[in-house]
N, C-alpha and C positions, 0 to 999 in steps of 0.2 A: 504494500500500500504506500503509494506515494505522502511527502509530509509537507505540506505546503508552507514557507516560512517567509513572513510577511515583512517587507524590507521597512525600517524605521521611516517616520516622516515628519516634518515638522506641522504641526498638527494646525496651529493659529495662520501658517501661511495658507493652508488648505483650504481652510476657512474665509481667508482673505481671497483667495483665487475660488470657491464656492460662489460667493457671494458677487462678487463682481465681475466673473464672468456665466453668472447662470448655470453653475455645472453642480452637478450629481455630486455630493463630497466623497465617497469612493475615486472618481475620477480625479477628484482635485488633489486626495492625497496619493494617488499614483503619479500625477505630474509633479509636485515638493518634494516627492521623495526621487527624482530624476533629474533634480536639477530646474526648475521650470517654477521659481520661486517667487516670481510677483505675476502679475496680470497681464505684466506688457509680453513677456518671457514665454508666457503660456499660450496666450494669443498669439504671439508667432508663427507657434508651432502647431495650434490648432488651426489655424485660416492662415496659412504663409500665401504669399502671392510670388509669383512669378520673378518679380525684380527680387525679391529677398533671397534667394536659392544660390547655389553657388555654380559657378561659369565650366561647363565642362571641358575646356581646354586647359584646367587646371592637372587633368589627369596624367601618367606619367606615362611614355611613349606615344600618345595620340596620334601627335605627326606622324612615326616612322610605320602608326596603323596605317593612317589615310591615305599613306604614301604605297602601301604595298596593296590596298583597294583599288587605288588609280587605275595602277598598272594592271591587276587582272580586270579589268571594268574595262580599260581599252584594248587590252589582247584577249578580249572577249573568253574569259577563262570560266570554265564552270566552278561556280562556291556554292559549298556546304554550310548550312548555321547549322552546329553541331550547341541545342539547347542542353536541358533539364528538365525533370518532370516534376516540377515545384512551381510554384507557383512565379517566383521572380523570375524564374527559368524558359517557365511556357510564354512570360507577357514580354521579355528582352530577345527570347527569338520572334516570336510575333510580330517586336516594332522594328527588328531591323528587316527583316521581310518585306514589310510593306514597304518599307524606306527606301532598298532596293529596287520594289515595284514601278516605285516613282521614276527610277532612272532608268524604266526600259529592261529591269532586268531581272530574270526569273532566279531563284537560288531556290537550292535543295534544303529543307527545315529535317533532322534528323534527334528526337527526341527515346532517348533509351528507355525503354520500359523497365518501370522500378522495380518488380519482379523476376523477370527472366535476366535483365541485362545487369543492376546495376546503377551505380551512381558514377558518371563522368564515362569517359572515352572508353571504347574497348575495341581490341582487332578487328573483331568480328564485324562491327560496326565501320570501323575505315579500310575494312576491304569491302564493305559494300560501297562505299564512296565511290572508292577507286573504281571498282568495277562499274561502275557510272559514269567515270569518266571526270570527276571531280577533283581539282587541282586546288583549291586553296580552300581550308578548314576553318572559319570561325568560329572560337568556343565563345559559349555566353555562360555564366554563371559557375563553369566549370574550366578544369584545363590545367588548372595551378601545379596540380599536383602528377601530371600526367608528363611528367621530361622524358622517362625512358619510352616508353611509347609515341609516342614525339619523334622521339630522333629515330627510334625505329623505321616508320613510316615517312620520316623525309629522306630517308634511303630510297626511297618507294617511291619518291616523285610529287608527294606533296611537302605544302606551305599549311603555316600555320599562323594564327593571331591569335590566342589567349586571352579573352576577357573573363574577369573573375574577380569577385570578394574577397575570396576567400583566406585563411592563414596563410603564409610564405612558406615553401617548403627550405631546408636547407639550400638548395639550388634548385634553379629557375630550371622552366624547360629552355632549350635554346630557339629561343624566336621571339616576336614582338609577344611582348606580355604587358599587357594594360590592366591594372589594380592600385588602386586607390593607398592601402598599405605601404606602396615604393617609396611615397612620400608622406612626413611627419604633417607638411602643411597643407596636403590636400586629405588628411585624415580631420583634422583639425577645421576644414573647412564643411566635413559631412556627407561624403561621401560612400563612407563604410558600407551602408546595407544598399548600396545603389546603383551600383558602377555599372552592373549591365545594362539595365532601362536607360542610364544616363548616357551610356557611350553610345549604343547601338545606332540611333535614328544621325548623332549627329557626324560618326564621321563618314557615314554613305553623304550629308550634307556636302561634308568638305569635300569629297569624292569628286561630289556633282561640279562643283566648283572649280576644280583644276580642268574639267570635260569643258567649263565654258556649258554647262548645261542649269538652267532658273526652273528651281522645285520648292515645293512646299510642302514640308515636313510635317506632320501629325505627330504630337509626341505626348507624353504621358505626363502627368503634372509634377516629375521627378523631373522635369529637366530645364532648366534656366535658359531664358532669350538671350541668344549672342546681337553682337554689333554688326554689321548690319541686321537687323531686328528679321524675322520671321513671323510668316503668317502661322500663327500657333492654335491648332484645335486638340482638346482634352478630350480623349474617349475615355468612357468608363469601361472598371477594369472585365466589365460581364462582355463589352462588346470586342473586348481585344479577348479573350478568352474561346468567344463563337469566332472569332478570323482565325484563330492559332488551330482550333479544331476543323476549318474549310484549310487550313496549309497542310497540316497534316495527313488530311485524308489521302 
């Protein structure tokens, strides 16, 4: 039987954030006890807006990502989104799918079943790639810990990018690895539980952009407007859920 132990809180800020922002005091003492200690604090992070979020070019490799997009994007190369079957997993291969879509371009969504396969990469799974004919592998949500399999299969003729949350293993896989963890100040800016959602949509953007190609991104409310600003629509997360279940199929 599990024992559930209730993290201390400051009880009068609770109360304070209760009161002034209309909440539930349960609620109020789970945001005091997280750090979220007056009203302005709390409100942020219940109703953050767009400008508030932090800029995802703060992430670490981004460029030498976008830069290896480009290239398979104009040697018209077949890519895999090699997802996860979780929920941040199923919605950051879903948005860079679409985002893709935008550029004219089809990619393969490859989600391992949590039972038979597993969690993250496996042979089995990129020789079915390959044998598709798929040359460049984007992980979402997974990949961090996948180096020997990695270098495995780039014997084999594929590329890889690495996007992922997740801990660092002692050593990297050898290839672009995008996570948030590389750096102390994009940890520190909020990135931790979010790096797929937030990378995926924008560097097929950038992508678009070296093509000389004008799109407009759909992205999840995880992810901050860059300069030149974009047209930004918020789907909810049911209707990226029924698009990840039509890529799938």
């Amino acid at each position: 039987m599990k024992t559930w132990k209730i993290r201390s809180s400051n009880h009068a800020a609770a109360k304070v954030l209760a009161d002034a922002l209309g909440l539930p005091l349960p609620l109020a003492r789970i945001l005091a006890s997280r750090g979220y200690a007056t009203p302005e604090q709390a409100s942020a992070f219940l109703y953050a807006e767009m400008k508030d979020l932090s800029r995802p070019f703060q992430l670490p490799n981004l460029g030498a990502a976008v830069d290896i997009i480009a290239e398979a994007l104009q040697a018209k190369k077949r890519i895999a989104i090699y997802g996860d079957y979780d929920v941040d997993g199923i919605c950051a291969a879903t948005l860079m799918r679409e985002a893709f879509s935008w550029l004219d371009t089809d990619v393969r969504i490859y989600i391992p079943s949590r039972l038979k396969e597993g969690y993250g990469m496996n042979a089995q799974a990129l020789d079915t790639l390959l044998a598709e004919g798929v040359e460049l592998v984007i992980t979402v949500d997974n990949g961090i810990a996948s180096r020997e399999l990695i270098a495995e299969y780039k014997k084999k003729g594929l590329s890889f990018i690495v996007t992922d949350h997740h801990q660092l293993p002692p050593a990297l896989p050898e290839c672009v690895v995008v996570n948030p963890l590389l750096s102390a100040s994009v940890l520190t800016a909020g990135f931790a539980a979010a790096a797929p959602r937030i990378f995926s949509p924008w560097v097929c953007w950038h992508a678009s952009r070296q093509r000389s190609t004008t799109i407009f991104i759909s992205v999840s409310s995880s992810i901050s407007s860059p300069s030149p600003p974009l047209q930004t629509s918020c789907h909810s997360w049911m209707t990226t859920a029924s698009s990840c279940a039509k890529a799938c199929a």
